[in-house]
N, C-alpha and C positions, 0 to 999 in steps of 0.2 A: 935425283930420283934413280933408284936402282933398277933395272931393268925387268924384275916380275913386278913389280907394282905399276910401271908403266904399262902392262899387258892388259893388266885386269879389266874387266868394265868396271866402270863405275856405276853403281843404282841409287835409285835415291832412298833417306830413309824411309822407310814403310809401317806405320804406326801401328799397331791396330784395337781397335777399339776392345775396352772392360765388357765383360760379360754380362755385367750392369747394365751399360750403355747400349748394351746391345740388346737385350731385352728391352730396356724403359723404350727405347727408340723406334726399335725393330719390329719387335714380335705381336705376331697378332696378337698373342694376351691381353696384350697392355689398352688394345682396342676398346674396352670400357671405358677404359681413367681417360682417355683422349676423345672418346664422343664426348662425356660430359664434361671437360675443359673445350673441346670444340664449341658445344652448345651454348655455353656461357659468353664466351668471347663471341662468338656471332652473335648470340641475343645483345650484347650492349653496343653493337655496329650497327645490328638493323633497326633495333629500338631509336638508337640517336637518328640515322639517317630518316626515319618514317617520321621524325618529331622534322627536323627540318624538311623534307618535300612535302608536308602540311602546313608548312608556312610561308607566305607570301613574302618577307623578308629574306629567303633562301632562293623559294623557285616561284616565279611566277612574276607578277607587277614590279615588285617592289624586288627582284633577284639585286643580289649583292648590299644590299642593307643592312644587313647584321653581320655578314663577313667584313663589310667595310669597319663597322662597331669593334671587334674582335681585336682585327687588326691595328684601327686606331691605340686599344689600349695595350695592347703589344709595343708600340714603339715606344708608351707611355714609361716604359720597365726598362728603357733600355739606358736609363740615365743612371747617377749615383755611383758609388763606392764598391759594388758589387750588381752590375745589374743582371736583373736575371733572361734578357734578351740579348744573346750576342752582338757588336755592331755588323756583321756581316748576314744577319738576318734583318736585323734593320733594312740594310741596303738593299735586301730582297723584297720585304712589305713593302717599302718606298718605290720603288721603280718596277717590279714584276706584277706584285698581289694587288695592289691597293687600284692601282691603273685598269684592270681587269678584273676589279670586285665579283659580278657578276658571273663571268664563267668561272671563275674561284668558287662562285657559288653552290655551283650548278654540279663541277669536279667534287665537292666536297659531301654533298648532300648524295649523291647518286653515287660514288662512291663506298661511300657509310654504306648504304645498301647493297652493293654488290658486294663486300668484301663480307657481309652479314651474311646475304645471300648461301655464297658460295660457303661459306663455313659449318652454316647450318644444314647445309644438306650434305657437307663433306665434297665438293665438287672443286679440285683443284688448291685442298687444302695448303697448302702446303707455297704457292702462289697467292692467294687468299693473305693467307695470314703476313706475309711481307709486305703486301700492300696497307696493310690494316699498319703495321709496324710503320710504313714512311707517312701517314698520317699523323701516327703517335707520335713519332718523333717532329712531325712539324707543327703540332700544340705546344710540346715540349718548351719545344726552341722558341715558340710566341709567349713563353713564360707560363703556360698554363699548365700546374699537375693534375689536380684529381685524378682520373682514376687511369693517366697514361701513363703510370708507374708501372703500376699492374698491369696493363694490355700487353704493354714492352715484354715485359716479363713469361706472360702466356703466349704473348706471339712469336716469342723465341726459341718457345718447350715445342710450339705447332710448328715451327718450321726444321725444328732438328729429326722432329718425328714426322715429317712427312709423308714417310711412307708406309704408315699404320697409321695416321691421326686421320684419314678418310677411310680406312677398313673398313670401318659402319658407319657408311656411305656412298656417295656415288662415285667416288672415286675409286671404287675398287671393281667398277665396270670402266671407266673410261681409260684410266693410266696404262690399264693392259691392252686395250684398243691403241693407245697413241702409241707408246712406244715397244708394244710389242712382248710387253712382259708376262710371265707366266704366273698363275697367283695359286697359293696354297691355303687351305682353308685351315684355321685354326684347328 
């Protein structure tokens, strides 16, 4: 090593983001296309979650009766030539989920709700939608798609945009009360 290059600091590299990304992400603008993609994704959280805390196979008497159902046919997938349950998910219904059906149930159903909750009113967006994501991904992984292709997918656009995907919402009073940030109006 020559001796000015040993002097130098070293930095790291510093990317910075397309002017693109920086609007789709960033700008208040964009605060319309991210309520109604907001709204959409909360509505099919709260909607599922308000269909199971109405059902006494989720919450209530019968709590973890239909989550035990779920997961039963989950492990059912994990057999064959390509299954489409991992075995290390298996070993997690088997021994974590299955044994604890019930508060499974109860995390799942109330859950669904708050991660609706919060999305719909824009309140911690951005947290919101990650949680909403490790749901989707653990359907996923019990074999099940419908429509956690697509949530993944929206959950991913709400969490890159976090800090405009609650601009119309309440998070454009709370974020600047938590950490202190100053907010500019479109």
């Amino acid at each position: 090593m020559t001796p000015a290059l040993s002097r130098r600091p070293v930095h790291p590299l510093q990317l910075r983001a397309s002017a693109f990304s920086r609007f789709l992400f960033g700008h208040p603008g964009m605060a319309p296309v991210w309520l109604l993609l907001r709204l959409y994704v909360g509505w099919q959280w709260l909607s599922s979650g308000l269909e199971k805390v109405g059902n006494s196979a989720w919450v209530g008497v019968n709590a973890g009766k239909a989550v035990t159902t779920f997961l039963q046919g989950a492990l059912k997938k994990t057999g064959g030539e390509m299954p489409d349950v991992p075995g290390w998910y298996a070993r997690f219904i088997e021994n974590v989920a299955l044994p604890h059906a019930a508060v499974f149930s109860y995390l799942v159903s109330f859950g669904e709700l708050a991660v609706g909750t919060a999305l719909i009113l824009g309140l911690l967006t951005g947290i919101a939608a990650f949680f909403g994501l490790l749901m989707n991904f653990a359907y996923l992984f019990a074999g099940t798609l419908s429509s956690n292709g697509l949530l993944v997918l929206l959950g991913l656009l709400l969490i890159l945009a976090w800090r405009v995907s609650g601009w119309w919402g309440l998070d454009r009073l709370v974020l600047p009360r938590w950490w202190g940030w100053k907010t500019q109006d479109p």
